[in-house]
C-alpha positions as CSV (number, residue, x, y, z in Angstrom):
1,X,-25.7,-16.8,-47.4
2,X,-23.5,-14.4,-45.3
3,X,-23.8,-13.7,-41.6
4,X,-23.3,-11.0,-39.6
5,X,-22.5,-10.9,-36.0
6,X,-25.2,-8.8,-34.1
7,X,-23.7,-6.2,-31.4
8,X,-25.7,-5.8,-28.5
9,X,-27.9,-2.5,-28.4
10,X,-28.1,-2.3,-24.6
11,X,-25.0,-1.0,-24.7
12,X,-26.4,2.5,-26.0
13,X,-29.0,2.6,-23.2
14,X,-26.6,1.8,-20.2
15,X,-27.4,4.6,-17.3
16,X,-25.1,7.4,-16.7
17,X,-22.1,6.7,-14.8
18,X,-21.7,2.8,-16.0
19,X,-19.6,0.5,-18.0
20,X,-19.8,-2.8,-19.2
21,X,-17.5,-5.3,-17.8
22,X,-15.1,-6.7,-20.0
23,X,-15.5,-10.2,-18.8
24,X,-19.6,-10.4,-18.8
25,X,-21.7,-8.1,-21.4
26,X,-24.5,-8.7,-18.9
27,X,-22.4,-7.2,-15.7
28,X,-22.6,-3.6,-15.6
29,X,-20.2,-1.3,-13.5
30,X,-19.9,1.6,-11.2
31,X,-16.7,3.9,-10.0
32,X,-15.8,3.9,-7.0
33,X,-14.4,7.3,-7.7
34,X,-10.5,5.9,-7.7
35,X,-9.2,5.0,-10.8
36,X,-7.1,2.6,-9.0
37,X,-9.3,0.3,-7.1
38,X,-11.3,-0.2,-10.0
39,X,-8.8,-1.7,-11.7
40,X,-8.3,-4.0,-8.8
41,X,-11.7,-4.3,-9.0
42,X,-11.2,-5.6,-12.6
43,X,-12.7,-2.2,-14.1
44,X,-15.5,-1.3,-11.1
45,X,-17.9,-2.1,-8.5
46,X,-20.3,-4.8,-10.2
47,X,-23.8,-3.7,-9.4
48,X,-25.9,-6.2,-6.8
49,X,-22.6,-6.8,-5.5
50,X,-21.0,-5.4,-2.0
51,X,-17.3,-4.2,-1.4
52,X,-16.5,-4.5,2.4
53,X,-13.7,-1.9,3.3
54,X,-10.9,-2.7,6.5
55,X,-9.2,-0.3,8.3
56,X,-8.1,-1.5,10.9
57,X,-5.6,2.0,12.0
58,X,-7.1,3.4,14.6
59,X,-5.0,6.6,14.3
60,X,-6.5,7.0,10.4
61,X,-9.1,7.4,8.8
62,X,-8.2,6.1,5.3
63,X,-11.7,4.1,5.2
64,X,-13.6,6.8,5.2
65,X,-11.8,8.8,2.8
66,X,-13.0,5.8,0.7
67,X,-16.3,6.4,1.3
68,X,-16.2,9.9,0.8
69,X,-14.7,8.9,-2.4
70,X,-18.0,6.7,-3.4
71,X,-20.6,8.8,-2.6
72,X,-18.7,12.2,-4.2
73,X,-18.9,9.5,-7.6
74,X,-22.0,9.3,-7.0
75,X,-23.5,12.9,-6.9
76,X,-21.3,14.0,-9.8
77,X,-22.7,11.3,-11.6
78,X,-26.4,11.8,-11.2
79,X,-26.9,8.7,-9.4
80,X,-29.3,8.2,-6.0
81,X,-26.9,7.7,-2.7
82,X,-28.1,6.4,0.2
83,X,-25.7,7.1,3.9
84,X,-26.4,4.5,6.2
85,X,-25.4,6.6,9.2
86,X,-26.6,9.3,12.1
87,X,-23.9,11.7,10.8
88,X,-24.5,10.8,7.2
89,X,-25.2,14.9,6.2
90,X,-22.1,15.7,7.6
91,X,-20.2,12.9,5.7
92,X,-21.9,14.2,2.4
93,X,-21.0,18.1,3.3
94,X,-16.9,16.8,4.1
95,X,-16.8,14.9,0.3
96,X,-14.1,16.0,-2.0
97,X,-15.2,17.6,-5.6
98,X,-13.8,18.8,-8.8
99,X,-11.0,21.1,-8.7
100,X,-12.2,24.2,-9.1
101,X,-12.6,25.9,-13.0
102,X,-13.5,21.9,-14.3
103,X,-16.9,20.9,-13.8
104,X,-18.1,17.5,-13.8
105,X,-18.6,16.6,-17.4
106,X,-15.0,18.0,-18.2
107,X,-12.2,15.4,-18.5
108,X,-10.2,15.3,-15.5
109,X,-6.5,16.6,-15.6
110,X,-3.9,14.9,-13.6
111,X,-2.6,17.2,-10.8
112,X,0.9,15.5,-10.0
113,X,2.8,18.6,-8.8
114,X,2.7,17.5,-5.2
115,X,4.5,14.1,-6.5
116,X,7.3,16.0,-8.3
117,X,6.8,14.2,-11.4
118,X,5.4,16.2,-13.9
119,X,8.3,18.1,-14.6
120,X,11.2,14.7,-15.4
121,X,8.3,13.2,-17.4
122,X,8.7,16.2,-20.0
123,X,12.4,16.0,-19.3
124,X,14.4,14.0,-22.5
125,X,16.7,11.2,-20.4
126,X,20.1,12.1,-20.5
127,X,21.9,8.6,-19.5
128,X,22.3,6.9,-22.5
129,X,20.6,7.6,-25.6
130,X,19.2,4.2,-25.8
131,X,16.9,4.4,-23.0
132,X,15.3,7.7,-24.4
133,X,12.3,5.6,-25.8
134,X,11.6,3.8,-23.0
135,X,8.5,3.9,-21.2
136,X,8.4,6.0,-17.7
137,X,8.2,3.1,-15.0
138,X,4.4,3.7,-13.3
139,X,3.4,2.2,-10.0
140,X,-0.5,3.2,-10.8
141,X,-3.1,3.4,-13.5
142,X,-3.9,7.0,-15.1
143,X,-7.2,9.1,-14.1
144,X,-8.9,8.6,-17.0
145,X,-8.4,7.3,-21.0
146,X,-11.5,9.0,-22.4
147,X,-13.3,12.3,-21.9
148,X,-16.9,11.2,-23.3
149,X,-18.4,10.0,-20.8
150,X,-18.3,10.5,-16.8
151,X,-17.2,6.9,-15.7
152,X,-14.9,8.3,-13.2
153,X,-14.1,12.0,-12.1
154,X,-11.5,13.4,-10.9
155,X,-11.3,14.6,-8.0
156,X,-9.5,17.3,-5.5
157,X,-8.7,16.5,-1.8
158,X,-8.5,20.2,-1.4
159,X,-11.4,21.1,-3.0
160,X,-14.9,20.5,-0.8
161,X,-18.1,19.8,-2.3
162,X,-20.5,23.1,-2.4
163,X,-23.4,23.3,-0.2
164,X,-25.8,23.7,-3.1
165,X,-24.7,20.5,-4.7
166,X,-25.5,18.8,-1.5
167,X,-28.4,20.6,-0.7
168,X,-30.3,20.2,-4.2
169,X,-29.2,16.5,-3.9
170,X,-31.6,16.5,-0.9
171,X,-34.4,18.4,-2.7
172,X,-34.3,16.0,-5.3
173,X,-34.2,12.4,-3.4
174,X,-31.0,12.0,-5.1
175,X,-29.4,11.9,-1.7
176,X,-31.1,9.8,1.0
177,X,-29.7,9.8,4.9
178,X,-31.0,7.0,6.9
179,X,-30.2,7.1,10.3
180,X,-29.3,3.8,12.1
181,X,-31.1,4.4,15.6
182,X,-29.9,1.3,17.4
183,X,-31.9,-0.4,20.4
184,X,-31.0,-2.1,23.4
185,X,-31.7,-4.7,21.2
186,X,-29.0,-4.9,18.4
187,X,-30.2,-7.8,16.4
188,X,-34.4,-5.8,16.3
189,X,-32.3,-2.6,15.5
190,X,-30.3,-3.9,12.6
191,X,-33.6,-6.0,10.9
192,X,-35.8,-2.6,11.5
193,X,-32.8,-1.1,9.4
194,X,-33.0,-3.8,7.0
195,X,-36.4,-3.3,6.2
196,X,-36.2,0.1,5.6
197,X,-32.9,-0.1,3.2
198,X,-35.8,-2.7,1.3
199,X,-38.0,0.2,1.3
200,X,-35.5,2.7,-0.2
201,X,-34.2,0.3,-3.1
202,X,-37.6,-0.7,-3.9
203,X,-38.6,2.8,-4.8
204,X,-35.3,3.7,-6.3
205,X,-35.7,0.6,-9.0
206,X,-38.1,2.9,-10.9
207,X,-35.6,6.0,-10.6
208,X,-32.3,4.5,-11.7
209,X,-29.3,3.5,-9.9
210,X,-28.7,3.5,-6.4
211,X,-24.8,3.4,-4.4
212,X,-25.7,2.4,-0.8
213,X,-22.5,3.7,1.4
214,X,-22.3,2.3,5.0
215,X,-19.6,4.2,6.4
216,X,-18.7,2.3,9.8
217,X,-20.5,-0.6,10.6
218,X,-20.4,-2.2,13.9
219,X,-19.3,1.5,15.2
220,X,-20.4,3.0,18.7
221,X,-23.9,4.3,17.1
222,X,-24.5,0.9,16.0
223,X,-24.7,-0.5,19.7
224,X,-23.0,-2.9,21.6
225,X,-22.6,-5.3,18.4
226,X,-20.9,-8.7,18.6
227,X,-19.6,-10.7,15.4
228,X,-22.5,-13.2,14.9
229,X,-24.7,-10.0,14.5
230,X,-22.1,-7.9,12.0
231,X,-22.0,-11.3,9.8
232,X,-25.7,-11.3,10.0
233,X,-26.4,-7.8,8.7
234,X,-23.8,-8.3,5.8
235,X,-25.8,-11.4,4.5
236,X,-29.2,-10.0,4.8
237,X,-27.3,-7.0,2.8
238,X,-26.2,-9.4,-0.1
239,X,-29.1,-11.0,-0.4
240,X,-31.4,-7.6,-1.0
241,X,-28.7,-6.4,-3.5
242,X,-29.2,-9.7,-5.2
243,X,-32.9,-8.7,-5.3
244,X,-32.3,-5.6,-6.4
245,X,-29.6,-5.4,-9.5
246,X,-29.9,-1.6,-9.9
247,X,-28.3,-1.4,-6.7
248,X,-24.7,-1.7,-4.9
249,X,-23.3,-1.2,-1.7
250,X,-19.9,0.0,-0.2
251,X,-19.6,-1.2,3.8
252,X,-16.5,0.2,6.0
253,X,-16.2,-1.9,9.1
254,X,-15.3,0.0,12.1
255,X,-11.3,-0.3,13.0
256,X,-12.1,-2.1,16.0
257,X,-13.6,-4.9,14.3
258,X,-11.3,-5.5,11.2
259,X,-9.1,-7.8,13.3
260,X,-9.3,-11.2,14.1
261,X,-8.8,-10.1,18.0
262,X,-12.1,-9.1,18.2
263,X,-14.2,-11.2,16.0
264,X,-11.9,-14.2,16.5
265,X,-9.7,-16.8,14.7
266,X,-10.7,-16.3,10.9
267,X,-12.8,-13.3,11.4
268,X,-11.5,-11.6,8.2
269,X,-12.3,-14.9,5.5
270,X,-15.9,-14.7,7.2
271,X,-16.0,-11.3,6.1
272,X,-14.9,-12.0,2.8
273,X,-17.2,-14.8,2.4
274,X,-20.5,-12.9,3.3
275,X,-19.7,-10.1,0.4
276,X,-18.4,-10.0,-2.7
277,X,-15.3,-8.0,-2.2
278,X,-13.0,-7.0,0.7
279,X,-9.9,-5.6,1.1
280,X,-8.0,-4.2,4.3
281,X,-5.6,-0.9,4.1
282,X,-3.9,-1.4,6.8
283,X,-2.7,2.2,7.9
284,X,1.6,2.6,9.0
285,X,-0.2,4.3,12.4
286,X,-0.6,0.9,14.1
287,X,2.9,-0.3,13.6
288,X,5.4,2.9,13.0
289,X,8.3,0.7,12.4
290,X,7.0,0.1,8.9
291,X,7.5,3.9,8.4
292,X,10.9,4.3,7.7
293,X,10.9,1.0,5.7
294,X,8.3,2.6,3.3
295,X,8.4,6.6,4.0
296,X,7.0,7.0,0.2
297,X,3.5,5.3,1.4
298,X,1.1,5.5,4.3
299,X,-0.3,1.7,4.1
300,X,-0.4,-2.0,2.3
301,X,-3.1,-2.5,0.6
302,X,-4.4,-6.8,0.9
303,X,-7.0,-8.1,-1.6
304,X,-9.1,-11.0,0.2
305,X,-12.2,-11.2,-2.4
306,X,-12.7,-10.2,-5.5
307,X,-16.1,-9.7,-7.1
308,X,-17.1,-12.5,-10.2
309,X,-20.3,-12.0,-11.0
310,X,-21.8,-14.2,-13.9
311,X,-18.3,-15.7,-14.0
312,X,-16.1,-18.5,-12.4
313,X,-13.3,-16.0,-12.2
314,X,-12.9,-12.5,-10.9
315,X,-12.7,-10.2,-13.7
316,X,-9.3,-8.4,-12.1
317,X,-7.3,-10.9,-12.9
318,X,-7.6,-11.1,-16.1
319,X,-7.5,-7.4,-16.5
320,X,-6.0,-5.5,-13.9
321,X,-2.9,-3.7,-14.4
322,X,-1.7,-3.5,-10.9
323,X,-1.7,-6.6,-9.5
324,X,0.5,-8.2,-12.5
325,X,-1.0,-11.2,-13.5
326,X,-2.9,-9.9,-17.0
327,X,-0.9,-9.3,-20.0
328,X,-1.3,-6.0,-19.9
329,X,0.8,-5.8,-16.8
330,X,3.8,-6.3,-19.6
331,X,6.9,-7.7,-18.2
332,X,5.7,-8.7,-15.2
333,X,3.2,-11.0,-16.2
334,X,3.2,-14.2,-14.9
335,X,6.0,-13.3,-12.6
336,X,3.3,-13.3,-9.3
337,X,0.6,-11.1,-7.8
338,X,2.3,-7.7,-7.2
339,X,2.5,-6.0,-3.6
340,X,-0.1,-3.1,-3.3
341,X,0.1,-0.3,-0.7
342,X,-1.6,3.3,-0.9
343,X,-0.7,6.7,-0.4
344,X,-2.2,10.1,-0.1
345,X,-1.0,13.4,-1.3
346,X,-2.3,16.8,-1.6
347,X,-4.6,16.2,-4.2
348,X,-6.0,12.7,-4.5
349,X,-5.7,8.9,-3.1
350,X,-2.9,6.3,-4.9
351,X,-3.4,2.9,-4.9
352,X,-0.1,1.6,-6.5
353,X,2.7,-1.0,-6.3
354,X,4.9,-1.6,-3.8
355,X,8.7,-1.8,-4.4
356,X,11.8,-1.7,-2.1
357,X,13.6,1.4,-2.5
358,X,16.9,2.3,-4.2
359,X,20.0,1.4,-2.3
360,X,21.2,4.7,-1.1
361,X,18.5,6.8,-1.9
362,X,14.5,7.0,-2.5
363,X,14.6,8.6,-6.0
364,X,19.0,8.9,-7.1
365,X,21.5,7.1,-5.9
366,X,23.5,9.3,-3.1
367,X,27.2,9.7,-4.2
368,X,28.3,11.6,-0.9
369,X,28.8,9.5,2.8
370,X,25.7,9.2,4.3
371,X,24.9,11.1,7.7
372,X,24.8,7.5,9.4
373,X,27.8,5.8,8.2
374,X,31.2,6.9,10.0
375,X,34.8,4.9,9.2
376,X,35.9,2.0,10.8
377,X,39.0,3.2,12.3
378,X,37.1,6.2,13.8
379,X,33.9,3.6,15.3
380,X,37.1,1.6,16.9
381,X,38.7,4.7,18.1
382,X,35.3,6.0,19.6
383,X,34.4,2.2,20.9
384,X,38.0,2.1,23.0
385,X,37.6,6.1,24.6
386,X,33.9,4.7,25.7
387,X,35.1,1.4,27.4
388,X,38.1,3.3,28.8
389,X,35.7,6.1,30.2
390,X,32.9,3.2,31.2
391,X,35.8,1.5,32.9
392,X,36.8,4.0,35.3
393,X,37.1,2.6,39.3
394,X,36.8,-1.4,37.9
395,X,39.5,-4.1,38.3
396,X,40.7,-4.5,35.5
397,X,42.7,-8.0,34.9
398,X,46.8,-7.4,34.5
399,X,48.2,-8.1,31.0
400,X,51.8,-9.8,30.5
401,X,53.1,-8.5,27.3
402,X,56.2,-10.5,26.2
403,X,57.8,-10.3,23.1
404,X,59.9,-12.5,21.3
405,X,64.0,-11.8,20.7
406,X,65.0,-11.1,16.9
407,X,67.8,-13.9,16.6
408,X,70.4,-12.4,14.4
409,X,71.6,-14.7,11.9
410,X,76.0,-14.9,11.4
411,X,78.1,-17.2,10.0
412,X,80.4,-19.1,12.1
413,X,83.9,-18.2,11.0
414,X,85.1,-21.9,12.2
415,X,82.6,-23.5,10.1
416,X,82.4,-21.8,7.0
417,X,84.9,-22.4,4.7
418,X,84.0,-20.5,1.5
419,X,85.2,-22.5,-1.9
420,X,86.9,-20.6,-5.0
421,X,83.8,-20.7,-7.2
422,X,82.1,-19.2,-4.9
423,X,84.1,-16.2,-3.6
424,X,81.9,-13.9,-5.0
425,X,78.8,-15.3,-3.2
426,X,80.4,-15.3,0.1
427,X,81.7,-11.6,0.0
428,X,78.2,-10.7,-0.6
429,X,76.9,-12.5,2.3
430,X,79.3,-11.4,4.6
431,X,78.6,-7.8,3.6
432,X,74.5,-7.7,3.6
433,X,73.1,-7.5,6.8
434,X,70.5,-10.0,7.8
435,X,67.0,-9.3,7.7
436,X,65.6,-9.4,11.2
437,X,62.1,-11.1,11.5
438,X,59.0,-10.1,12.6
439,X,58.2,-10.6,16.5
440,X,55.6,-13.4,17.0
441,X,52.9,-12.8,19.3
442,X,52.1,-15.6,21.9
443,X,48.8,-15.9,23.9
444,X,48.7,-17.9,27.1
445,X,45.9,-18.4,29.6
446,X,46.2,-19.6,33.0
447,X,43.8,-22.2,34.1
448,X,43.4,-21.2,37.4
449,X,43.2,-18.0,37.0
450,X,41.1,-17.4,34.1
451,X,41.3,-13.6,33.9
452,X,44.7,-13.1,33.2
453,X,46.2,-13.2,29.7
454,X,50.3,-13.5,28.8
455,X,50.8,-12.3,25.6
């Protein structure tokens, strides 16, 4: 008798906008509209789980880009989204959308001019022929491998979503704004809001899909909030998505409450414990010395939780490229978790590795003097004029300089008495002038009076 290994049909009737995860057939995924956090997400957003986003520059507003991120996925994909938020219509009507000419079923195309990269990768190397079929070194992961489905769009910073996208999204409940209203009362306030995000995912489990985006939690509209109630709301929150598997949520704390100075010591691994992901991007504004040791990047990215699902193990790190430690990170495999920072161009959010730059220059070595680098003789020259101009009207201690006397060296006509072999020899040294040595310098200092030197 011969068997046959059965392949799961479920597969076929997966909702639009989803993948399986590559670690649990029963864990289905979600984009969070950049390629590059879902592969530190290990391929997505698990649904029933929660991603809690930190950003703690003040001077930024990299979180909510994020956001804006997840709920443009969202709407291209036909999915319900729900904006936990007063200003939640005016989040939806600042999203980014396709460039324009693609729509949203078309596969993306990566837009790199603003990098200045496009044009060396079609460029043949012209070091050595040996390295012409080497692989381009890449700090990221590409937009998108397949065009047959819509996993993950690509999508235009400079393009804005049109008003009729966002306004038939609203006809057609497939975009929900739920105001957060907050009482006197924070704790009554955030379990009225509770019960009505149960309402919404109750009626969206007989509609499909449903990407709940909390854009700044603990924020001024939320009240006067202290940690106990923030940790609070994010349980209650986990606990309705594990109610409701059809459903996920992406939460952005406010940046005045993603540091441990105002939730206290540990603040951020409580975070990370109430949800199933978090991870900080910690913005160059709140400490500018960090820009010119990084002026290619505009933040470090820090993983504190990963999602694992249906698993001991997160799924990213067994298969996410960026971080280094699946084999699919090649070389550097094994070799430790890689360091992650972000950066934003014209066109779209990077999520990539973080490397120290070339000695001399960012992308080519410099073969000319730097701007900042002047000669030793001239810094000593330019050091002496300053303390001699500084010095102007000070006593100055006196200086002794005393040099030794060259001592000549003759022969004695009574004492030499020069034999017959070597009558030669002698006329020479009679004839050749002695060399004179070199004056040695001496140094003395006076113990009484310390400020005066003999040289």
């Amino acid at each position: 008798m011969s068997f046959k290994r059965r392949i799961p049909s479920n597969h076929a009737n997966l909702p639009p906008g989803t993948r399986i995860s590559p670690s649990s057939p029963s864990t289905a995924l979600i984009s969070t509209g950049i390629p590059s956090l879902d592969d530190i997400l290990g391929g997505g957003l698990p649904l029933s789980c929660s991603l809690a986003l930190l950003a703690p520059d003040n001077h930024s507003a990299y979180g909510e880009l994020v956001q804006k991120y997840f709920v443009s996925q969202g709407i291209a994909c036909g999915q319900q989204v729900c904006i936990v938020d007063d200003d939640g219509l005016l989040l939806a009507r600042g999203c980014m959308w396709t460039s324009v000419g693609s729509s949203a079923s078309s596969p993306p195309v990566n837009n790199d001019e603003d990098d200045g990269k496009s044009a060396q990768s079609d460029e043949r190397i012209k070091i050595a022929w040996r390295y012409e079929k080497m692989k381009m070194f890449q700090t990221t992961v590409p937009s998108c491998n397949s065009s047959k489905d819509d996993y993950c769009h690509t999508f235009d910073l400079s393009s804005r979503i049109p008003e009729s996208v966002v306004q038939d999204a609203c006809d057609t409940n497939r975009l929900v704004i739920l105001g957060v209203h907050a009482d006197h009362d924070v704790k009554v306030s955030m379990t009225g809001l509770l019960g009505k995000i149960q309402d919404i995912l109750s009626v969206s489990s007989e509609t499909g899909l449903m990407r709940l985006c909390i854009p700044s939690l603990g924020s001024v509209q939320w009240g006067d909030v202290e940690p106990a109630d923030v940790l609070y709301f994010l349980y209650s929150l986990r606990r309705l998505l594990r109610q409701y598997p059809h459903a996920c949520a992406s939460v952005g704390l406010a940046p005045h409450i993603c540091s441990e100075a105002w939730g206290g010591h540990g603040w951020i691994h409580k975070v990370g414990w109430l949800t199933d992901a978090a991870i900080s991007m910690s913005g160059f504004g709140a400490n500018p010395s960090l820009v010119g040791l990084f002026p290619s990047h505009h933040g470090l990215v820090q993983i504190h939780k990963l999602p694992a699902p249906h698993t001991i193990l997160p799924a990213s790190d067994k298969y996410s490229t960026l971080r280094g430690l699946s084999s699919s990170a090649g070389a550097n495999a094994g070799s430790g978790e890689n360091n992650l920072a972000f950066r934003c161009t014209r066109k779209r959010l990077i999520l990539e590795t973080i490397h120290l730059d070339v000695e001399g220059g960012v992308t080519e070595r410099r073969t000319t003097l730097s701007t900042n680098t002047i000669s030793l003789d001239t810094g000593l020259i330019n050091e002496v004029i300053d303390e001699h101009t500084n010095n102007k009207g000070r006593s100055r201690a006196a200086l002794e300089v005393e040099f030794e006397k060259a001592v000549s060296v003759t022969a004695d006509p009574l004492d030499s008495q020069p034999l017959a072999s070597s009558q030669s020899a002698a006329l020479d040294a009679a004839t050749t002038t002695p060399k004179v040595k070199k004056p040695k310098k001496k140094v003395a200092f006076h113990s009484d009076r310390p400020d005066l030197y003999d040289f």
